[in-house]
N, C-alpha and C positions, 0 to 999 in steps of 0.2 A: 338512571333507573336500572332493577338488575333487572333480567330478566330470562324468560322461561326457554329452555335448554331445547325441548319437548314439548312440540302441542299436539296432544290427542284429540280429533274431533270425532265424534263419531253421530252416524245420523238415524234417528230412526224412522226408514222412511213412510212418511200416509200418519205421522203421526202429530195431527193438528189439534190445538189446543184453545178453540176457539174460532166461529166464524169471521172473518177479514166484516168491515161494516158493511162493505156494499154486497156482500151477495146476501142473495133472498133467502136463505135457510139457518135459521140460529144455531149452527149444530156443532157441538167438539166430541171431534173422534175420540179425545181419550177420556173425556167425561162419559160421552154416551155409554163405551165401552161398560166402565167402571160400574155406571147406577144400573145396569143389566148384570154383568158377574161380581155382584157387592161382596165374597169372599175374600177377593184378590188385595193379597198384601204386599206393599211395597216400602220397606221399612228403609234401602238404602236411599231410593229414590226419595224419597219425604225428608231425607239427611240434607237435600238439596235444594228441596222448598217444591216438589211437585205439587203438595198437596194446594200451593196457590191456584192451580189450573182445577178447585174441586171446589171450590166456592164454599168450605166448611170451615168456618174460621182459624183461615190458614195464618193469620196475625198471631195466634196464642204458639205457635209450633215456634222453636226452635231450629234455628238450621245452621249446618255447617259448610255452606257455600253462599254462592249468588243469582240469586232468580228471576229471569223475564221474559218475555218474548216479543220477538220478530217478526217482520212482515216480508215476503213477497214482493217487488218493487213491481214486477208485472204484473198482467191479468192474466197469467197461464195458472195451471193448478197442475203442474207434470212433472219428475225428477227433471229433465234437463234445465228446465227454466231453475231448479232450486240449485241444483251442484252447480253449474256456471256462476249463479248470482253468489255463491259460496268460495268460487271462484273470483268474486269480484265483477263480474259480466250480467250486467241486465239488458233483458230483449226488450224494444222500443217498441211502441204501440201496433208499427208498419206492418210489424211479427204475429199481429193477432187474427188470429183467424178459428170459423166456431164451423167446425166439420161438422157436415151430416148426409155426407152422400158417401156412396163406394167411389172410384177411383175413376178417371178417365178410361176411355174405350182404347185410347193411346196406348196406354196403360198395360189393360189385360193384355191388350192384342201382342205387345213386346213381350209380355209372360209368356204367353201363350205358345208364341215362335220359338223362344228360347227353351224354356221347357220342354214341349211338347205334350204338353197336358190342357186338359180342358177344365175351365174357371164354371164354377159355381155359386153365384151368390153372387159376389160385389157389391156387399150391402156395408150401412153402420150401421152401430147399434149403442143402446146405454147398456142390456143386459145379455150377455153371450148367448143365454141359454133361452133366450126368446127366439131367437133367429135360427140358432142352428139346427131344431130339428126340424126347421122346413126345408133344410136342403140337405137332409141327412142320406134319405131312402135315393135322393136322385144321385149322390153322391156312389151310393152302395149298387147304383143299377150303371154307371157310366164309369166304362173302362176308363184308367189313366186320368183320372177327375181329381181335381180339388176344390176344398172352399176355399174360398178369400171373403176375407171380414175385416173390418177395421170400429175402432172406439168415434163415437159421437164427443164432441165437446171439443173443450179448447186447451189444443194441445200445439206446442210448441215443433214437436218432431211426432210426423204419422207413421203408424205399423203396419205395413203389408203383413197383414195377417195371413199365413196357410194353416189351412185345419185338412187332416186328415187320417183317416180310420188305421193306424197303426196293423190291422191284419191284411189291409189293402196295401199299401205303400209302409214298408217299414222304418223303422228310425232311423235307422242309416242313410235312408234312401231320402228321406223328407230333407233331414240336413244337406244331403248331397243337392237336392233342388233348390233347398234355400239359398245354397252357396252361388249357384248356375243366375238364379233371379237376385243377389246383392250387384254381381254383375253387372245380370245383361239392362238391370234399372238402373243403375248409378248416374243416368242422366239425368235421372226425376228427381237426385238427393235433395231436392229443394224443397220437397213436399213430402219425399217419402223418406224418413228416417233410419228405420232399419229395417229389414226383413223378419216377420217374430215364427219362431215353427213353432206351431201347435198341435202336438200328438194328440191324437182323441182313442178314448178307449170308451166301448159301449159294454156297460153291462150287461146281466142275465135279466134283470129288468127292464130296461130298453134304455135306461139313463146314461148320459156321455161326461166322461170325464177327463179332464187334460193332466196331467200326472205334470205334478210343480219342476221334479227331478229331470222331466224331459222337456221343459220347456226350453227354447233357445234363443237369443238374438242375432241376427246379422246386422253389424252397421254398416251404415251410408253416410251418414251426413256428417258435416263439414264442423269441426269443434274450434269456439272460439281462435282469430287469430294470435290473442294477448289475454294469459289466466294468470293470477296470482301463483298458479304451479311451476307457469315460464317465467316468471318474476322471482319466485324461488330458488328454481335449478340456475337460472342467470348468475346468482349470488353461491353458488355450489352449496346451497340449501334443501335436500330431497325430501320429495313426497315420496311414502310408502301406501300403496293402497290395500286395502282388501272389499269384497262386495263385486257392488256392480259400477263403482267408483271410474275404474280401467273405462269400463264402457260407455262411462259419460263426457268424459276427454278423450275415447279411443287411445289411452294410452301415454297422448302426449304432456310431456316434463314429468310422468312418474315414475320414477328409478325401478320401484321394484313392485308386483301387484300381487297378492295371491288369489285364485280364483276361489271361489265357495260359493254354495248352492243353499245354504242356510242362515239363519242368525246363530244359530250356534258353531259352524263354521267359521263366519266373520269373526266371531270374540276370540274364536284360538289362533285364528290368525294373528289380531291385536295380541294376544299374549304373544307369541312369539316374536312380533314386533316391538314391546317393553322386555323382551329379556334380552335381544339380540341388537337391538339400533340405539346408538347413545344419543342422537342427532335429529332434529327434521321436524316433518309435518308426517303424520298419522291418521293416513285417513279412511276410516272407517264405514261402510254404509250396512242396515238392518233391515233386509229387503220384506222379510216374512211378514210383515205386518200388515201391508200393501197386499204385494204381489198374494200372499197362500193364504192371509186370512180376511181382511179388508174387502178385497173383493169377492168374496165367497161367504159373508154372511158370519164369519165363524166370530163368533164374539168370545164363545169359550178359548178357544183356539188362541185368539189375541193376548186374550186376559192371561194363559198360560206362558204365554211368549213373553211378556210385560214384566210374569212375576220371575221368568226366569234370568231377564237381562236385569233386572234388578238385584237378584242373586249373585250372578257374574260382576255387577258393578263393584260388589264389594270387595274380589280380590284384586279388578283394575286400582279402585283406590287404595287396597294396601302396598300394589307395586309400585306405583309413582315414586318416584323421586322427588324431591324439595324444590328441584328446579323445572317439574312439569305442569303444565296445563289441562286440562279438560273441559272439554266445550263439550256438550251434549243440546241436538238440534232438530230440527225435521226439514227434508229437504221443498219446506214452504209450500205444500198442501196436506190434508188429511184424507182419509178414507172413511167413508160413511158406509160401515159395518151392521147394521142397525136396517135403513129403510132402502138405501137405492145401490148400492155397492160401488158408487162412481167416487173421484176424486173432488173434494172437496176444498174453495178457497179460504182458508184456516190459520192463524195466527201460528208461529213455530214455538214450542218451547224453548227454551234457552236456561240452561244449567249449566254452571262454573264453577267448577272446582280447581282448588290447588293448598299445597301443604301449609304455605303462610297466612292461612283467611283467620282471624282469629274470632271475628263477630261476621258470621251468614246475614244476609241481609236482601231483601226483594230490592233490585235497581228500579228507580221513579220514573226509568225511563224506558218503551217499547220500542225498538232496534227496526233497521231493514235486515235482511238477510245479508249483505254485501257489507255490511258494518263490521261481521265474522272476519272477513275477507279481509279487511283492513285492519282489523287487529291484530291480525296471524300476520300480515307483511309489519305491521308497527314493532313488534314483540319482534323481531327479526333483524327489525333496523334497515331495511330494503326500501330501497327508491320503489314508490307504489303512486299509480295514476288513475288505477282504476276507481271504480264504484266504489261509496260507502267512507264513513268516518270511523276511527278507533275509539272504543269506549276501555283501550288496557290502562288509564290512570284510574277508568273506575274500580278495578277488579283487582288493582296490585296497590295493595295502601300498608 
């Protein structure tokens, strides 16, 4: 069989296409999106059979790839549980756990020392903006204070949250403490994932906002021993990342990464990854959908980002080469934009393209997420042990 020279995968992440059966809310991020901003036109996307994820007699459409979706193998609904399982690595049930409290007193007490600042809060929460301005004013009256917040649910790696007031402690200085607390916690990496800094800006109206451009991560925690990345680089096969990709492996088997702070950032990356690398895995993530609009209600905002990466698709598919791939995926949850702003256990889409498809057609079958994973080492030809089976004899006919 021949095969593809180049796999582009690129992910878009929080963007689920369907509720998984067992959770209790019927809801798809990209549908809800869509019957809220009914404008938004995605005509390359529909090239590839989205319009199946829209329940509008997607049988009459035409297409020019192959359509379906994936499931999540875990009960987590978080990027790392998706890029590992992407990577081929699923977390075992041992792994699950449904946070809803702030942090040991262990905990603070090590912040505390090492910093020397005082904790505020120590709370979870499902909605940011419920919690925080109860400890805003105590914030603004106690020298050397911060907040610490963290997400309720079931999340695979937890965020030492810091929140604070950017005319109090400035950005430099926040990140300087984040760095001081990756540190002086690194013995907690078992519970506490990264460090997240969160700048807060209050307006003239009394409203707080975390500016997306200043947000940051610190990591901790420990990435898979064995990824389909070191199964690649093993065979002098490289991953190129762009996104927050770096961050979810910490780096490790990806050759080269570039940082971006946007989905439009991510895509010129990609382009300069198809004009400059003849070789490899391409891997892509499209954070904004999540991170700046998903959780923030922004539906218009989404639907904007939607029709733009659909826009951009169209010159990804004119620079493919005959011997390239394209996987288009979500990194196995969605974000519910719409009523609760939380992450979502959600079916992924799954879109395939490449130059030789002559007849697009919906695949019969719904995938795991780590299925990816093994079709990327199959199409490779790499000794692969991990998670998931190859579906590339469906996709190369």
């Amino acid at each position: 069989m021949n095969r593809f020279n180049r796999v582009i995968l690129i992910v878009l992440d929080g963007v689920g296409v369907g509720a998984v059966e067992d959770f209790p809310f019927q809801t798809s991020s990209f549908r809800d999106v869509l019957q809220i901003e009914k404008d938004t036109k995605l005509p390359n996307l529909s090239k590839l059979g989205v319009n199946h994820y829209l329940n509008n007699n997607s049988e009459n459409y035409k297409i020019e790839g192959y359509v379906s979706k994936c499931k999540l193998s875990s009960n987590f609904a978080d990027s790392w549980a998706g890029h590992w399982e992407l990577a081929g690595v699923t977390l075992d049930e041992q792994y699950s756990y449904y946070w809803e409290d702030g942090f040991q007193q262990e905990v603070i007490k090590h912040f505390e020392e090492s910093t020397g600042l005082k904790v505020i809060g120590n709370k979870a929460f499902y909605h940011r903006n419920e919690v925080i301005y109860d400890y805003l004013q105590e914030h603004k009256d106690t020298p050397n204070s911060v907040i610490i917040l963290t997400e309720k649910g079931l999340e695979s790696i937890r965020t030492f949250g810091i929140y604070a007031l950017m005319d109090k402690i400035s950005l430099n200085e926040q990140y300087d403490i984040c760095e001081i607390a990756a540190n002086s916690l690194s013995r907690y990496n078992n519970i506490i994932g990264r460090i997240g800094c969160r700048p807060l800006i209050e307006n003239v109206d009394g409203s707080i906002d975390v500016p997306h451009l200043n947000r940051k991560d610190f990591l901790m925690f420990n990435p898979p021993n064995k990824t389909l990345l070191k199964e690649l680089s093993k065979a002098n096969i490289s991953t190129y990342a762009a996104g927050k990709v770096w961050a979810m492996f910490r780096g490790e088997a990806i050759k080269e990464s570039i940082y971006t702070r946007s989905n439009d950032e991510s895509v010129e990356a990609l382009y300069n990854y198809m004009e400059n690398v003849s070789s490899g895995l391409i891997f892509v993530n499209l954070n904004d959908f999540d991170a700046k609009y998903g959780h923030y209600f922004d539906t218009h905002g989404w639907a904007k980002a939607i029709e733009l990466f659909d826009f951009q698709l169209k010159f990804v598919m004119s620079k493919m080469k005959a011997d390239d791939l394209l996987i288009i995926c979500s990194d196995g949850h969605g974000c519910d934009a719409l009523y609760t702003g939380l992450h979502t256990r959600e079916y992924s889409p799954l879109l395939i393209f490449h130059k030789n498809i002559n007849n697009g057609r919906r695949l019969q079958k719904n995938y795991q997420l780590c299925d990816i994973a093994a079709t990327i080492a199959d199409n490779f030809n790499i000794s692969y042990s991990l998670k998931g089976k190859s579906f590339l004899k469906e996709i190369f006919i």
